[in-house]
C-alpha positions as CSV (number, residue, x, y, z in Angstrom):
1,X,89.7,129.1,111.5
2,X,91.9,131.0,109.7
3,X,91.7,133.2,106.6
4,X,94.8,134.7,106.5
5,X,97.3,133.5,103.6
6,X,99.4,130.3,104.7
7,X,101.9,129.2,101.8
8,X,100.7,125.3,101.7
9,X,102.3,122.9,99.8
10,X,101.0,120.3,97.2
11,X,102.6,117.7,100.0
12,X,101.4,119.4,103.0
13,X,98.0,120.0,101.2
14,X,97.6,116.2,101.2
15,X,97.9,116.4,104.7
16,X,95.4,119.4,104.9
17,X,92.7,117.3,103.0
18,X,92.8,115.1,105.9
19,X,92.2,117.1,108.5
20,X,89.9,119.1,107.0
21,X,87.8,115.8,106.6
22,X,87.7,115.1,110.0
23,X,89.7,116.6,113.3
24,X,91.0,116.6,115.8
25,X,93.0,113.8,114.9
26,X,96.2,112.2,116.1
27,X,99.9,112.1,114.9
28,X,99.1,108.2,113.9
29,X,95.7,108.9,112.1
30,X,96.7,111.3,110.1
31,X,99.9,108.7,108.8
32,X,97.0,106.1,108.6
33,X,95.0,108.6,106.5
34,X,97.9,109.5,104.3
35,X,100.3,107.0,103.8
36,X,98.0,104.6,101.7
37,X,97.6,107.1,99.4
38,X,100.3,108.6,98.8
39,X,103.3,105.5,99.7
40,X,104.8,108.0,102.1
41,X,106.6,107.1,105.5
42,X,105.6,107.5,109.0
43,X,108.7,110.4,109.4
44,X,107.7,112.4,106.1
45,X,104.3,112.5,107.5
46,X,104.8,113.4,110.8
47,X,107.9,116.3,109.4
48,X,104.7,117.6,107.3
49,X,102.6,118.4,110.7
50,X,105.2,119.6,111.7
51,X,106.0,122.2,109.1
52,X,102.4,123.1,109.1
53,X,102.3,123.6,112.8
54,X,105.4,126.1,112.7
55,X,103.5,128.3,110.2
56,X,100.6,128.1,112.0
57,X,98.0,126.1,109.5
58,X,97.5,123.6,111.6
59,X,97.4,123.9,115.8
60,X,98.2,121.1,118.0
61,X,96.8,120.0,122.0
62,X,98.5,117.7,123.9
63,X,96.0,114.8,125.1
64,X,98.0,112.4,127.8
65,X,101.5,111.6,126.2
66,X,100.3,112.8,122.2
67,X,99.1,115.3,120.7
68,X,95.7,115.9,118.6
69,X,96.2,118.0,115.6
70,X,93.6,120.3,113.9
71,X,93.1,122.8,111.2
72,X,93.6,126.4,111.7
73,X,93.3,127.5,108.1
74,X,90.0,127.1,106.7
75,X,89.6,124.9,103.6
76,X,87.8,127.5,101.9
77,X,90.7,130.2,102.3
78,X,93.2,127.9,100.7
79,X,90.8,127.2,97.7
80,X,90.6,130.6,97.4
81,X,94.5,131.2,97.7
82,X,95.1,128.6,95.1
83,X,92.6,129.6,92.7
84,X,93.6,133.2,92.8
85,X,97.2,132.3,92.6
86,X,96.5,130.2,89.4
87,X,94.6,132.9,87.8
88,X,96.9,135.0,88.2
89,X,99.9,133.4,87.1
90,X,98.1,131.7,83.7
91,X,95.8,133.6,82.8
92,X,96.4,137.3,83.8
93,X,93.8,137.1,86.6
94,X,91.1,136.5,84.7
95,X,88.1,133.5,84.6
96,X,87.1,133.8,81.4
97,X,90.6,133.0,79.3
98,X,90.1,130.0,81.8
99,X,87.1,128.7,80.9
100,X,88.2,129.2,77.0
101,X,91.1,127.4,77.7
102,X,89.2,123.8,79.1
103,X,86.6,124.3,76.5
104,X,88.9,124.2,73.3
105,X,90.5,121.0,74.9
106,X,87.4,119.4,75.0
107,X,87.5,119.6,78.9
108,X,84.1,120.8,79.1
109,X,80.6,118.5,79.7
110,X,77.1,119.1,79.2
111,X,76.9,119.5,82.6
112,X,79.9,122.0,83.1
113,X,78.0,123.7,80.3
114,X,75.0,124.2,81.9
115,X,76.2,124.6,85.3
116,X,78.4,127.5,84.3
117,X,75.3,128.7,82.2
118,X,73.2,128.8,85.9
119,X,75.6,130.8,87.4
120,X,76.0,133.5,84.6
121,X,72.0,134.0,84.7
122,X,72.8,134.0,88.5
123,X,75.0,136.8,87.9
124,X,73.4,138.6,85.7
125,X,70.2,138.6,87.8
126,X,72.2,139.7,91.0
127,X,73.6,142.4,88.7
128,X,69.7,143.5,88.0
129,X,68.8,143.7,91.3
130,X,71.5,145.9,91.6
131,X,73.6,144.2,93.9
């Protein structure tokens, strides 16, 4: 799969979700998988593979008389494309005026606490064993 940036949309990532779940799937399964959810039409579905065929996201093999699409970016890239992209554009890049930002909303449970407390000792301990 890919790394490479791919401009996704919010639609297209709808699409994205589903066949990152499970692929290869068809033209028909993917509508099946999308359209409940979102009260889109067969077309608007089918022009979203499409678009994310042409910029090479997805990648498409013929199988008889249709075609089985699949992912070619990796989940995990686009994560990591959205989450740097939303860094960067509210919060200068950095994590921290982030987490200060959910946490005097209120956003922030016990467990959120103490998950992001496990992976500051993580951190820190990585940083003592000079990694």
């Amino acid at each position: 799969m890919s790394s490479e940036p791919i401009p996704v949309t919010e639609a297209e990532a709808a699409v994205m979700e589903v066949l990152w779940q499970s692929s290869p799937r068809s033209s028909e399964e993917v509508v099946a998988a999308v359209a409940p959810a979102t009260g889109w039409a067969e077309p608007t579905i089918k022009t979203l593979l499409n678009r994310l065929l042409n910029k090479g996201a997805i990648s498409a093999e013929r199988e008889g008389r249709r075609y089985l699409y699949s992912p070619v970016l990796a989940r995990e890239a686009w994560v990591e494309q959205q989450s740097e992209g939303l860094l960067a554009r509210l919060f200068g890049g950095r994590v921290a005026p982030l987490v200060a930002h959910f946490s005097e909303r209120g956003r922030l449970s016990a467990a959120d606490i103490a998950e992001l407390k496990r992976l500051v000792s993580e951190l820190e301990e990585g940083e003592a064993d000079g990694r």
